[in-house]
C-alpha positions as CSV (number, residue, x, y, z in Angstrom):
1,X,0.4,4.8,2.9
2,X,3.9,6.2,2.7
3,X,5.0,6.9,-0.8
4,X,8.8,6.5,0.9
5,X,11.1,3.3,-0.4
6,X,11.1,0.8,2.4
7,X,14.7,-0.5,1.5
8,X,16.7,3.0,1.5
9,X,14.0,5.3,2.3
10,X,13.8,7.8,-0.5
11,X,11.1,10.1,-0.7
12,X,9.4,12.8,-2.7
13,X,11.1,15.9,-3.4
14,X,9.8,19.8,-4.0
15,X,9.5,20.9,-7.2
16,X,8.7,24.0,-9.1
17,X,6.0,24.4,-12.1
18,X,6.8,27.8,-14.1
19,X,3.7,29.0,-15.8
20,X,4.1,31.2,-19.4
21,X,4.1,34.4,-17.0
22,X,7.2,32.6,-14.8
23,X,5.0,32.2,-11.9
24,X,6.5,29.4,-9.4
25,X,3.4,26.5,-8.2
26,X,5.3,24.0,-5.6
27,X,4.6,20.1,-6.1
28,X,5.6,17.1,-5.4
29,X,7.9,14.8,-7.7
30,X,7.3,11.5,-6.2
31,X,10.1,8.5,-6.5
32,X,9.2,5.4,-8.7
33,X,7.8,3.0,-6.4
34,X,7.1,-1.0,-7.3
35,X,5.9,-3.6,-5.2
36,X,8.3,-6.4,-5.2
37,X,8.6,-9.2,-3.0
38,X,11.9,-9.8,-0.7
39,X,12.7,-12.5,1.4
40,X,8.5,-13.6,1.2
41,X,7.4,-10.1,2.3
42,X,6.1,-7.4,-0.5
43,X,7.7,-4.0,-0.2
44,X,7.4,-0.8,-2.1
45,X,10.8,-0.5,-3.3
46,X,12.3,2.5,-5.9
47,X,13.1,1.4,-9.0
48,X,17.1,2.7,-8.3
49,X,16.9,-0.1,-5.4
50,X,15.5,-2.7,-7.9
51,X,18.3,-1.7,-10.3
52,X,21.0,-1.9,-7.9
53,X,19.6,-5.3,-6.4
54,X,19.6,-7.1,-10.0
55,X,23.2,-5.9,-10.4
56,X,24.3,-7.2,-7.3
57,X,23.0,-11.3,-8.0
């Protein structure tokens, strides 16, 4: 399971958590998927797509 858009393929990006002393953790900030269905088949689409998609009707 992918957590990439299936319309324009965005995908997680690396982050940085600073702690009090400034120390860097890496993680993950993760793109805000929704399952939506297009043309009869559901798709995990980003919410940017979804945006852009209701603009365009």
């Amino acid at each position: 399971m992918s957590r990439r858009c299936d319309i324009c393929g965005r995908g997680s990006k690396k982050a940085a958590s600073r702690s009090h002393s400034n120390i860097k953790t890496l993680r993950r900030q993760y793109v805000n998927l929704q399952a939506r269905t297009i043309d009869g088949e559901k798709k995990k689409v980003c919410t940017k797509c979804i945006k852009t998609m209701k603009k365009d009707k």
